[in-house]
MARVEXBA-297761 format. One record per residue: residue in one letter; x, y, z of N, C-alpha, C in turn. Coordinates in steps of 0.05 Angstrom, whole numbers, m for minus. Last residue first. Example, Ala and Ser with C-alpha at 12.3 -4.5 7.8 and 13.67 -1.06 7.14 Angstrom:
2
R  aa      nx      ny      nz     cax     cay     caz      cx      cy      cz
R   s     257     m45     142     273     m21     143     258       1     157
R   a     264    m114     156     246     m90     156     264     m66     156
This chain:
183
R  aa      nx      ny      nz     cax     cay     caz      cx      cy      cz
R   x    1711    2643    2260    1720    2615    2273    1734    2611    2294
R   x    1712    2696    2279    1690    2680    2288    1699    2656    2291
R   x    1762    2709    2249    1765    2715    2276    1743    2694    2282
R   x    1750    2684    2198    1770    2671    2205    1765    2687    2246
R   x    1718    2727    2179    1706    2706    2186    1723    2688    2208
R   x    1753    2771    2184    1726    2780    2198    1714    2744    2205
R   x    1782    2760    2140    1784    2764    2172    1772    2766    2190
R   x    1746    2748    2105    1763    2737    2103    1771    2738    2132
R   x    1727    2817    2096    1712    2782    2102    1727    2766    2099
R   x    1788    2833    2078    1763    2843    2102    1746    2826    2119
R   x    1797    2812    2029    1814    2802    2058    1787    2816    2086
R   x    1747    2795    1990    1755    2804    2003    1774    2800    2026
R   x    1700    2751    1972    1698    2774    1979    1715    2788    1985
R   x    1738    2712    1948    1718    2736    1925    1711    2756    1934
R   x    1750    2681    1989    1771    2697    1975    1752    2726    1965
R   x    1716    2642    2028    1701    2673    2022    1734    2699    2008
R   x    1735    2598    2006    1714    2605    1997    1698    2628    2009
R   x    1792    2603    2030    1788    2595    1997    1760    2608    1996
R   x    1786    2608    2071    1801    2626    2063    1798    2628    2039
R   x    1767    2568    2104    1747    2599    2098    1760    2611    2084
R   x    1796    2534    2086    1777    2528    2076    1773    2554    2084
R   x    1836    2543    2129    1845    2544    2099    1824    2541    2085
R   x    1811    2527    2177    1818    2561    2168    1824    2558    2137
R   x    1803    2481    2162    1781    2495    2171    1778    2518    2155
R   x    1864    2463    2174    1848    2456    2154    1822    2469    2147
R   x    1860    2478    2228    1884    2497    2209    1866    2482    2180
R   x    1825    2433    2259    1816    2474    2252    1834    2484    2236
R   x    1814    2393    2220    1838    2396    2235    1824    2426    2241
R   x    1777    2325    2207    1786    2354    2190    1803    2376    2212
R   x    1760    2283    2239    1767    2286    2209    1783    2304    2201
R   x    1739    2320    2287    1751    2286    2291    1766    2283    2265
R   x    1696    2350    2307    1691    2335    2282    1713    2310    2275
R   x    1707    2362    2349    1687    2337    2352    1681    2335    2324
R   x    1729    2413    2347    1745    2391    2364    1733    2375    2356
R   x    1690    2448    2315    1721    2434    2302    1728    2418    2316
R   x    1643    2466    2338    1649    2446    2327    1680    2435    2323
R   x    1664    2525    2349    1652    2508    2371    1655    2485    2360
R   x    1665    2537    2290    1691    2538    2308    1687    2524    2332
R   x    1618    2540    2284    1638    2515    2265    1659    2514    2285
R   x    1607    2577    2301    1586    2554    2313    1605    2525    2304
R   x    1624    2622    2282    1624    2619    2312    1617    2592    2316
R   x    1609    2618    2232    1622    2616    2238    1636    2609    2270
R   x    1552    2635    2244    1550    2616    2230    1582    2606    2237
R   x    1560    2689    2259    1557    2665    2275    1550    2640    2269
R   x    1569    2740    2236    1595    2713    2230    1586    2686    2250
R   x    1552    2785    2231    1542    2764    2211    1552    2736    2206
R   x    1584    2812    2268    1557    2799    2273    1549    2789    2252
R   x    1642    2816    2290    1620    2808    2261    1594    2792    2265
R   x    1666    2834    2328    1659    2844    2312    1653    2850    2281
R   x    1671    2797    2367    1691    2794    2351    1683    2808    2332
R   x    1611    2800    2387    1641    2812    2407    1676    2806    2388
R   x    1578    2781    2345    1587    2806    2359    1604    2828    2368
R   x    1592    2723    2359    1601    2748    2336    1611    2760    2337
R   x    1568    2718    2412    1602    2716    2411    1615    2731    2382
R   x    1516    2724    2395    1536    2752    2423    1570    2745    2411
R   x    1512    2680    2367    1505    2709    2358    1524    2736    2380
R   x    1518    2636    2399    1533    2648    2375    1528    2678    2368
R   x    1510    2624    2455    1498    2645    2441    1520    2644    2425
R   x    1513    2548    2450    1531    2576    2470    1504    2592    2450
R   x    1523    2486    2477    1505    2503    2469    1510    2528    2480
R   x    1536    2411    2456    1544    2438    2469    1529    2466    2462
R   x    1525    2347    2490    1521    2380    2481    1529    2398    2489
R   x    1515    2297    2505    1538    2300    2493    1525    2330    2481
R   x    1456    2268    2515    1485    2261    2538    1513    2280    2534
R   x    1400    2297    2521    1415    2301    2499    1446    2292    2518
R   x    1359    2317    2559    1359    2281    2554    1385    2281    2532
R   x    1359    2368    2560    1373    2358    2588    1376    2323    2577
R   x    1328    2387    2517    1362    2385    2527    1378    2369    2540
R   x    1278    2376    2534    1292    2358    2514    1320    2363    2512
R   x    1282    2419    2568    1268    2397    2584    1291    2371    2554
R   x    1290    2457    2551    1310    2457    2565    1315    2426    2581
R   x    1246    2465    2513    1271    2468    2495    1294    2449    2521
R   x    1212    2477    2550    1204    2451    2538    1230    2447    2521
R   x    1230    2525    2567    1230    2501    2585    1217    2479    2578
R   x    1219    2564    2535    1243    2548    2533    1249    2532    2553
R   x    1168    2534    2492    1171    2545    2508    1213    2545    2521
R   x    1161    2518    2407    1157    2515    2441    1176    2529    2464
R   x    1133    2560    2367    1148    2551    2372    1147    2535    2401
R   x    1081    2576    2344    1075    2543    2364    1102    2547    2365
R   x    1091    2609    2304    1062    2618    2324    1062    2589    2347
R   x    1158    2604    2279    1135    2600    2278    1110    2605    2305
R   x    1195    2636    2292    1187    2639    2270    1162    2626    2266
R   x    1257    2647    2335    1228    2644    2337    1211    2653    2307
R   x    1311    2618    2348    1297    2630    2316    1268    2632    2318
R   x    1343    2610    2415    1317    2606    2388    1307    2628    2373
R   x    1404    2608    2418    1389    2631    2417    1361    2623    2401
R   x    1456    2569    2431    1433    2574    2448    1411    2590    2437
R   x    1464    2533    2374    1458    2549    2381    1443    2549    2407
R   x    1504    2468    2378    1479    2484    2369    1477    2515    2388
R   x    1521    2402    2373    1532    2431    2367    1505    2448    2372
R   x    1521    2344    2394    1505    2362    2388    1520    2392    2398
R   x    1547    2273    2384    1547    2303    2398    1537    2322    2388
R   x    1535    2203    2391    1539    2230    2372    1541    2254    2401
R   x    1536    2164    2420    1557    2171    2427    1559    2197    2407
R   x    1484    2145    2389    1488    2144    2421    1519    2165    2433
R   x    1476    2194    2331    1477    2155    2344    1486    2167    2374
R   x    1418    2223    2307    1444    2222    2328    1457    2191    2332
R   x    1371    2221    2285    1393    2213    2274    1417    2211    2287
R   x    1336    2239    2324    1331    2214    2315    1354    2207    2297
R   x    1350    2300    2318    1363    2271    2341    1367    2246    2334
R   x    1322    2333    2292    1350    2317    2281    1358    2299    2306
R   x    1299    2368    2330    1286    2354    2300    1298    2330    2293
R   x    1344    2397    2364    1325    2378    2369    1302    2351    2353
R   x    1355    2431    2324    1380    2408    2327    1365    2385    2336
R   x    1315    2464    2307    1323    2443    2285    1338    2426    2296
R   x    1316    2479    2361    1292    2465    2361    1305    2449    2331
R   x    1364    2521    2360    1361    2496    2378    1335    2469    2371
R   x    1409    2530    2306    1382    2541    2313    1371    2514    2336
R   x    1448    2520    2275    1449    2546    2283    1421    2551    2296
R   x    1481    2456    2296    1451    2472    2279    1456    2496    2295
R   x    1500    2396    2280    1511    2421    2279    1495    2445    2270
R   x    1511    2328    2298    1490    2352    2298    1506    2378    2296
R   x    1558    2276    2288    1548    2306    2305    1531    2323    2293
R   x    1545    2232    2275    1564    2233    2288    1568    2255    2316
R   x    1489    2195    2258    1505    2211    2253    1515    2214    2278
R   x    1460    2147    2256    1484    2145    2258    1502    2166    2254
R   x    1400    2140    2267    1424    2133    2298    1449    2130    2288
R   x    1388    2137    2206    1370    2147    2234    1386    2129    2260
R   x    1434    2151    2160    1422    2131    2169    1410    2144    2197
R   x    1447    2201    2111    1453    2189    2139    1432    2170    2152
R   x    1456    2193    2039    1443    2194    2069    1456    2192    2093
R   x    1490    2183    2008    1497    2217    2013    1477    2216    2042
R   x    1527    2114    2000    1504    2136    2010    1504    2169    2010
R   x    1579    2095    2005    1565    2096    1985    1541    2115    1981
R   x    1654    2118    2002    1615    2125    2015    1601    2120    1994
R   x    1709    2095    2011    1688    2098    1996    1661    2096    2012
R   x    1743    2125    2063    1739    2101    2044    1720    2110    2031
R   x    1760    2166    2101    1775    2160    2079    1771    2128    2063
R   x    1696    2211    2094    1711    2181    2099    1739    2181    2080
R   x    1635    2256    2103    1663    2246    2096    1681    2219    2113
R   x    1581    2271    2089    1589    2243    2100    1614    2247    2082
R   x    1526    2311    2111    1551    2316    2106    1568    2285    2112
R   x    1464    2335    2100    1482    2304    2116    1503    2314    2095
R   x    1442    2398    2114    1455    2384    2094    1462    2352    2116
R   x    1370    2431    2118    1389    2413    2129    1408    2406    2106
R   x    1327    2498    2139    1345    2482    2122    1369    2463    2137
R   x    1260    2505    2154    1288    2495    2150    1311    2477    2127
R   x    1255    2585    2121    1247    2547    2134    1274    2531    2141
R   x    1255    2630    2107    1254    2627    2137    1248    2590    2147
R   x    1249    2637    2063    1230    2647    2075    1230    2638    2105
R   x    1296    2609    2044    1292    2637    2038    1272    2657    2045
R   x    1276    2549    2050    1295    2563    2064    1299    2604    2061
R   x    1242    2518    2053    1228    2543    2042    1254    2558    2060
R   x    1281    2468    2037    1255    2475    2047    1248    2499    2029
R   x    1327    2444    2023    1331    2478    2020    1293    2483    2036
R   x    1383    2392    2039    1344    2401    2037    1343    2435    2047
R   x    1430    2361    2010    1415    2390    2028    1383    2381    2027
R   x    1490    2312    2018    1445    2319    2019    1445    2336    2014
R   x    1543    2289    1999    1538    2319    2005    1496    2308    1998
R   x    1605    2254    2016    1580    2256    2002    1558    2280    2016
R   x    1679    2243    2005    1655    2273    2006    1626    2262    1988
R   x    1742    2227    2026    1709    2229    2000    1695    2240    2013
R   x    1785    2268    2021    1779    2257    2034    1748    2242    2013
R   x    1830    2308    2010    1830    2284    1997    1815    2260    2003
R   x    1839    2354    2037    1854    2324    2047    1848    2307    2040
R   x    1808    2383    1991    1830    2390    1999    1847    2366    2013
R   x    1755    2362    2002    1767    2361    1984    1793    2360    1985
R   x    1756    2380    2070    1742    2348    2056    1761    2356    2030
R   x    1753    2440    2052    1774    2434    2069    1772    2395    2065
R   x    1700    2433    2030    1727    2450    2013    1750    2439    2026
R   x    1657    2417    2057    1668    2406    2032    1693    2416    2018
R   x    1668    2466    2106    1674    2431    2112    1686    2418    2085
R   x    1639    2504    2068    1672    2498    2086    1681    2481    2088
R   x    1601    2485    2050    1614    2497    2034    1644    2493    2049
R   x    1564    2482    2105    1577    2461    2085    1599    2459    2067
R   x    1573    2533    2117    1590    2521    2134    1590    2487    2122
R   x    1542    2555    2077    1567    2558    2078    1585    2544    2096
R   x    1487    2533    2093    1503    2526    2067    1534    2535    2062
R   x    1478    2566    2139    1485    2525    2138    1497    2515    2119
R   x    1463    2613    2149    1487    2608    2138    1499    2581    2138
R   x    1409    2633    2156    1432    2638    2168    1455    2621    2168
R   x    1373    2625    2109    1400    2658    2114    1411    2649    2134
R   x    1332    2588    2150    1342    2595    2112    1352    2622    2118
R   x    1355    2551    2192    1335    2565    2185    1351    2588    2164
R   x    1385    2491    2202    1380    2514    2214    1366    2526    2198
R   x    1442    2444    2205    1417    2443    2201    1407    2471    2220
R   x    1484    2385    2194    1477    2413    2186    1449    2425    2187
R   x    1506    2335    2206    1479    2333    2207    1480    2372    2206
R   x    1558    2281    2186    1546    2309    2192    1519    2310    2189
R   x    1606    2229    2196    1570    2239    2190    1566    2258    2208
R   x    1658    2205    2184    1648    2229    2200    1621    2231    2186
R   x    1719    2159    2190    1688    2162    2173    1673    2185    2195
R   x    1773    2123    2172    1757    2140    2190    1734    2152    2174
Protein backbone atom coordinates (compact mmCIF):
# COMPACT_ATOMS: atom_id res chain seq x y z
CA UNK A 1 0.00 0.00 0.00
CA UNK A 2 1.36 3.37 -0.85
CA UNK A 3 -0.09 7.07 0.35
CA UNK A 4 1.10 10.47 -1.30
CA UNK A 5 0.71 13.49 0.78
CA UNK A 6 0.44 16.97 -0.32
CA UNK A 7 0.85 19.30 3.06
CA UNK A 8 0.49 22.64 2.37
CA UNK A 9 -0.30 26.29 3.98
CA UNK A 10 1.13 29.50 5.10
CA UNK A 11 4.34 29.86 7.41
CA UNK A 12 3.15 29.40 11.51
CA UNK A 13 0.36 27.68 10.93
CA UNK A 14 1.51 24.49 11.63
CA UNK A 15 2.18 22.12 8.30
CA UNK A 16 5.43 21.19 9.73
CA UNK A 17 4.02 19.60 12.65
CA UNK A 18 1.35 17.76 11.13
CA UNK A 19 4.32 16.34 8.97
CA UNK A 20 6.11 15.70 12.07
CA UNK A 21 3.02 13.58 13.10
CA UNK A 22 2.30 11.65 10.19
CA UNK A 23 6.40 10.84 10.02
CA UNK A 24 6.37 9.70 13.65
CA UNK A 25 3.32 7.54 13.61
CA UNK A 26 4.96 6.26 9.45
CA UNK A 27 8.07 5.35 11.57
CA UNK A 28 6.46 3.74 14.27
CA UNK A 29 4.43 0.98 11.75
CA UNK A 30 7.43 0.63 10.13
CA UNK A 31 6.34 2.00 7.17
CA UNK A 32 8.93 3.89 4.54
CA UNK A 33 8.87 7.35 4.70
CA UNK A 34 9.95 9.87 1.96
CA UNK A 35 9.73 13.41 3.26
CA UNK A 36 9.97 17.21 0.50
CA UNK A 37 9.27 20.56 2.39
CA UNK A 38 9.48 23.77 0.70
CA UNK A 39 9.83 26.51 3.61
CA UNK A 40 9.33 29.55 1.04
CA UNK A 41 9.30 32.63 3.04
CA UNK A 42 7.39 30.59 5.41
CA UNK A 43 8.07 32.84 8.61
CA UNK A 44 6.85 35.76 6.79
CA UNK A 45 3.79 34.39 5.92
CA UNK A 46 4.62 32.35 2.58
CA UNK A 47 3.85 29.20 1.47
CA UNK A 48 4.73 26.43 2.89
CA UNK A 49 4.49 22.66 1.31
CA UNK A 50 5.77 19.01 2.41
CA UNK A 51 5.07 15.64 -0.25
CA UNK A 52 4.71 13.18 2.27
CA UNK A 53 5.23 9.49 0.51
CA UNK A 54 4.63 6.59 2.75
CA UNK A 55 4.52 2.73 1.45
CA UNK A 56 5.01 -0.51 2.64
CA UNK A 57 7.55 -0.95 -0.26
CA UNK A 58 10.42 0.86 -1.20
CA UNK A 59 10.02 4.67 -2.40
CA UNK A 60 12.21 5.71 -4.58
CA UNK A 61 11.29 9.44 -5.00
CA UNK A 62 10.59 12.09 -2.01
CA UNK A 63 8.58 13.83 -5.13
CA UNK A 64 5.17 13.50 -5.93
CA UNK A 65 4.46 13.17 -9.44
CA UNK A 66 1.75 15.93 -11.07
CA UNK A 67 -1.79 13.62 -10.94
CA UNK A 68 -0.53 11.41 -8.28
CA UNK A 69 -1.05 12.48 -5.02
CA UNK A 70 -3.53 10.88 -2.94
CA UNK A 71 -4.75 13.72 -0.67
CA UNK A 72 -4.19 17.39 -0.37
CA UNK A 73 -4.04 18.50 3.14
CA UNK A 74 -3.87 22.42 3.50
CA UNK A 75 -4.60 24.69 6.36
CA UNK A 76 -5.36 27.35 3.88
CA UNK A 77 -7.92 27.12 0.73
CA UNK A 78 -6.12 28.94 -2.22
CA UNK A 79 -2.60 26.76 -1.29
CA UNK A 80 -4.94 23.59 -1.60
CA UNK A 81 -6.15 25.08 -4.84
CA UNK A 82 -2.23 25.65 -6.05
CA UNK A 83 -1.66 21.92 -5.46
CA UNK A 84 -4.35 20.26 -7.70
CA UNK A 85 -2.31 19.80 -10.52
CA UNK A 86 -0.94 17.12 -8.33
CA UNK A 87 -4.14 15.50 -7.20
CA UNK A 88 -4.71 12.27 -9.12
CA UNK A 89 -8.45 11.78 -10.23
CA UNK A 90 -9.67 9.84 -7.31
CA UNK A 91 -7.27 12.10 -4.80
CA UNK A 92 -9.24 14.01 -1.99
CA UNK A 93 -8.77 17.39 -0.70
CA UNK A 94 -8.60 18.29 3.02
CA UNK A 95 -8.58 21.99 3.65
CA UNK A 96 -9.46 24.80 5.47
CA UNK A 97 -12.65 26.76 4.92
CA UNK A 98 -11.16 30.11 6.37
CA UNK A 99 -8.81 32.18 3.72
CA UNK A 100 -5.34 33.42 4.99
CA UNK A 101 -5.76 36.68 3.35
CA UNK A 102 -2.05 37.97 2.87
CA UNK A 103 -1.63 38.92 -0.24
CA UNK A 104 -3.24 42.56 -2.11
CA UNK A 105 -4.68 39.96 -5.20
CA UNK A 106 -5.88 37.30 -2.98
CA UNK A 107 -9.02 36.14 -5.01
CA UNK A 108 -12.64 36.69 -4.26
CA UNK A 109 -14.59 33.95 -2.47
CA UNK A 110 -16.62 33.30 -5.31
CA UNK A 111 -13.69 32.68 -7.41
CA UNK A 112 -12.42 30.32 -4.36
CA UNK A 113 -16.11 28.70 -4.57
CA UNK A 114 -16.11 28.68 -8.37
CA UNK A 115 -12.68 26.33 -8.34
CA UNK A 116 -14.20 24.35 -5.51
CA UNK A 117 -17.08 23.31 -7.02
CA UNK A 118 -14.69 21.50 -10.04
CA UNK A 119 -12.72 19.64 -7.02
CA UNK A 120 -15.00 15.76 -7.14
CA UNK A 121 -13.70 14.65 -3.57
CA UNK A 122 -13.59 17.62 -0.69
CA UNK A 123 -13.68 18.34 2.38
CA UNK A 124 -13.82 21.85 3.87
CA UNK A 125 -14.69 22.98 7.47
CA UNK A 126 -13.56 26.21 9.67
CA UNK A 127 -10.73 24.65 11.58
CA UNK A 128 -10.12 27.54 13.42
CA UNK A 129 -13.88 27.75 15.16
CA UNK A 130 -13.70 24.00 15.74
CA UNK A 131 -10.35 24.73 17.91
CA UNK A 132 -11.77 27.08 19.51
CA UNK A 133 -14.70 25.25 20.70
CA UNK A 134 -12.33 22.49 22.04
CA UNK A 135 -10.54 25.14 23.64
CA UNK A 136 -7.37 25.45 21.74
CA UNK A 137 -7.26 27.79 19.49
CA UNK A 138 -3.80 27.13 18.44
CA UNK A 139 -4.86 23.59 17.68
CA UNK A 140 -6.29 23.85 14.13
CA UNK A 141 -3.64 22.52 12.59
CA UNK A 142 -4.74 19.62 14.48
CA UNK A 143 -8.38 19.92 13.74
CA UNK A 144 -7.51 19.54 10.07
CA UNK A 145 -5.41 16.12 10.61
CA UNK A 146 -8.22 14.80 12.44
CA UNK A 147 -10.63 15.71 9.38
CA UNK A 148 -8.00 13.88 7.39
CA UNK A 149 -7.41 10.56 9.23
CA UNK A 150 -10.28 8.52 7.44
CA UNK A 151 -8.68 9.22 3.84
CA UNK A 152 -5.32 8.75 4.75
CA UNK A 153 -6.01 4.92 4.37
CA UNK A 154 -2.21 3.98 5.80
CA UNK A 155 -2.04 5.13 9.27
CA UNK A 156 -5.05 4.47 11.83
CA UNK A 157 -6.27 7.69 14.08
CA UNK A 158 -5.08 5.49 17.45
CA UNK A 159 -1.70 5.51 15.49
CA UNK A 160 -2.16 9.47 14.96
CA UNK A 161 -2.91 9.89 18.63
CA UNK A 162 0.24 8.04 19.57
CA UNK A 163 2.19 10.21 17.33
CA UNK A 164 0.87 13.62 19.02
CA UNK A 165 1.78 12.12 22.04
CA UNK A 166 5.37 11.47 21.27
CA UNK A 167 6.03 14.76 19.60
CA UNK A 168 4.40 17.34 21.63
CA UNK A 169 5.78 15.08 25.10
CA UNK A 170 8.41 18.20 25.80
CA UNK A 171 5.71 20.30 26.06
CA UNK A 172 3.75 18.97 28.59
CA UNK A 173 0.48 16.73 29.45
CA UNK A 174 -1.42 20.17 29.08
CA UNK A 175 -0.45 20.43 25.27
CA UNK A 176 -0.62 17.06 24.88
CA UNK A 177 -4.42 17.25 25.67
CA UNK A 178 -5.18 20.15 24.38
CA UNK A 179 -3.82 18.72 21.06
CA UNK A 180 -5.10 15.21 21.21
CA UNK A 181 -8.83 16.92 21.91
CA UNK A 182 -8.38 18.97 18.29
CA UNK A 183 -7.43 15.77 16.73
Amino acid sequence: MKRDIILCGVGGQGILSIATIIGQAATVAGLELKQAEVHGMSQRGGDVQSNLRLSTETIWSDLIPMGEADIIISMEPMEALRYLPYLSPDGIVVTSSKPFVNIPNYPSDEALEAEFAKVPHLVRLDIEEQAREMGNPRGANMVLLGAAAPYLGILSPDQLRDAVKVVFASKGYDVVEANLRCL
